[in-house]
N, C-alpha and C positions, 0 to 999 in steps of 0.2 A: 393071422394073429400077430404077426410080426410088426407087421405096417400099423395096425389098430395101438399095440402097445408103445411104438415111437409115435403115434398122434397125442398118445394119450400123455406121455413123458414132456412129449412138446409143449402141448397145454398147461398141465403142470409146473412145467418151466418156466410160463409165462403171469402166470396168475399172481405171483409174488410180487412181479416186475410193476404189473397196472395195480394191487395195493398202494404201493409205495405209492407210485403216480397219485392218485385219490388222495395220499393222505399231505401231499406237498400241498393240493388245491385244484385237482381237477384231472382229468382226462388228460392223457400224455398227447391225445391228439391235436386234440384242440388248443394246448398251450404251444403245441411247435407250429400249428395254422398263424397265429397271434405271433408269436415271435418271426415265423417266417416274412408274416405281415409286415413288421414295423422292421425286419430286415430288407425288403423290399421298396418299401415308402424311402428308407437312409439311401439306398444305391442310386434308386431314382433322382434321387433328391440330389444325391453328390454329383449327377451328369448334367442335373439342370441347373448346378450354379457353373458348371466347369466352363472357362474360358469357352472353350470352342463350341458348346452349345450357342454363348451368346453371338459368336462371331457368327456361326449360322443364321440365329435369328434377326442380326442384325442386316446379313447380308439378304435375306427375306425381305427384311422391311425397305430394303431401298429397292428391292426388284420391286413390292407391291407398290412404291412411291411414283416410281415410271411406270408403274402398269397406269396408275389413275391418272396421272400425268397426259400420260399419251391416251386416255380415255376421254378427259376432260376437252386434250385439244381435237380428235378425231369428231367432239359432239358437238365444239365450237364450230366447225369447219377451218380450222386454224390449220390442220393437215388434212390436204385433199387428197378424195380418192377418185380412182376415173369413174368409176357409178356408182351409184346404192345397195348396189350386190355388193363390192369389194368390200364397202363402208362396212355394211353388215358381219361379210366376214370377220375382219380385222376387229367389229366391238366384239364380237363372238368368242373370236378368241382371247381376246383379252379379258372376255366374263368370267371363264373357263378358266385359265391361268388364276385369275383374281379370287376364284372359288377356293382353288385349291391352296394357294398359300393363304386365306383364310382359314381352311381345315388344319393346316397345320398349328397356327395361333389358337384355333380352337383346342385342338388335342393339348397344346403346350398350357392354356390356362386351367382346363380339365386336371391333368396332369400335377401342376402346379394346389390346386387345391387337392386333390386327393392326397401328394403329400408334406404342404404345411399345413391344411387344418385349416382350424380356427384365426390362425396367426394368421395368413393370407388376405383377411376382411380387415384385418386391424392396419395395413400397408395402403393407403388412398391411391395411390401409383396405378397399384398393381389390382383394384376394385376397377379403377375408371380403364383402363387399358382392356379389362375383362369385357365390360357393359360396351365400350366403341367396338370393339372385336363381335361381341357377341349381335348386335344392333345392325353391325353392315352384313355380318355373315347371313343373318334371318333375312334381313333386306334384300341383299344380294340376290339370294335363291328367289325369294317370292317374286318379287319386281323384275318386269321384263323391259324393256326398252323400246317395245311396237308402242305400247298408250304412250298417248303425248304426257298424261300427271305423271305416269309411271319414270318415262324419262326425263320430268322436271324433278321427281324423288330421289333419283339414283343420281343426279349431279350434284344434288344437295348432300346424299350419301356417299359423294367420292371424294367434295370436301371438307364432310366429317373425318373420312378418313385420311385424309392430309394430317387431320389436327391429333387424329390416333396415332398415324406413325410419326411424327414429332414427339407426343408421348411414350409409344415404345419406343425408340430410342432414348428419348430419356430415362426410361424406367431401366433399358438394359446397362446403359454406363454407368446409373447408381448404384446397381447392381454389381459391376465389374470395378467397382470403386474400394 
């Protein structure tokens, strides 16, 4: 009887509390989801302009600039390897590395619209940096390097992405500007 009568005081106690809430404009719940949101979009938001984000992603984009570099000359035969096993290894890994600092660009522009919005389409920088990003990551993954078109596409898409990370870079300095 004890426990029943403190459930029932508790409840009691609380029923005044979620009026109130109702009568501001909603569910006490749903307005701290919504605030917590757009408290969460600001935090995020404050790490992706902050200095040492961009120096990260700037230092990304010069590793991914040698990655294609050295892809571009390994495809040339500009650097030699002692057989076509090694060759293979070394594009291999370089595909794999190349993936992966692509997922990071991808999370970053994801990231990026999640929290500016609207405003993020209206910045042409930061559209076109999106579409190269997003065009060689699709690419990347699909296209294998055994077909001979396949690896005429992926040379053409390693110096697209020359012309993207000349672009990210530029878009980070303006940014750091």
């Amino acid at each position: 009887n004890e426990y029943k009568s403190y459930l029932r005081n508790l409840m009691e106690a609380q029923v005044p509390e979620k009026k109130k809430n109702q009568k501001k404009g909603g569910n006490h719940a749903s307005c701290c989801n919504f605030t917590s949101c757009q408290s969460c979009r600001k935090s995020i938001e404050h790490v992706i302009e902050s200095t040492t984000f961009h120096v990260i992603i700037i230092v990304l984009v010069v590793i991914d600039m040698i990655i294609v570099l050295v892809q571009l000359l390994v495809d040339f035969d500009v650097i030699k390897t002692k057989d076509e096993h090694q060759k293979e290894v070394v594009e291999e890994n370089l595909h794999v590395t190349s993936i992966a600092i692509l997922s990071v660009f991808m999370c970053e522009v994801i990231v990026k619209i999640f929290c500016i919005g609207k405003k993020f389409f209206k910045k042409w920088f930061e559209v076109l940096d999106a579409v190269v990003i997003t065009i060689s990551f699709i690419l990347d993954l699909v296209l294998s390097s055994t077909d001979a078109i396949a690896a005429e596409a992926l040379m053409i898409i390693r110096l697209w992405r020359i012309a993207r990370i000349v672009n990210g870079t530029t878009v980070v300095i303006e940014e750091t500007l």
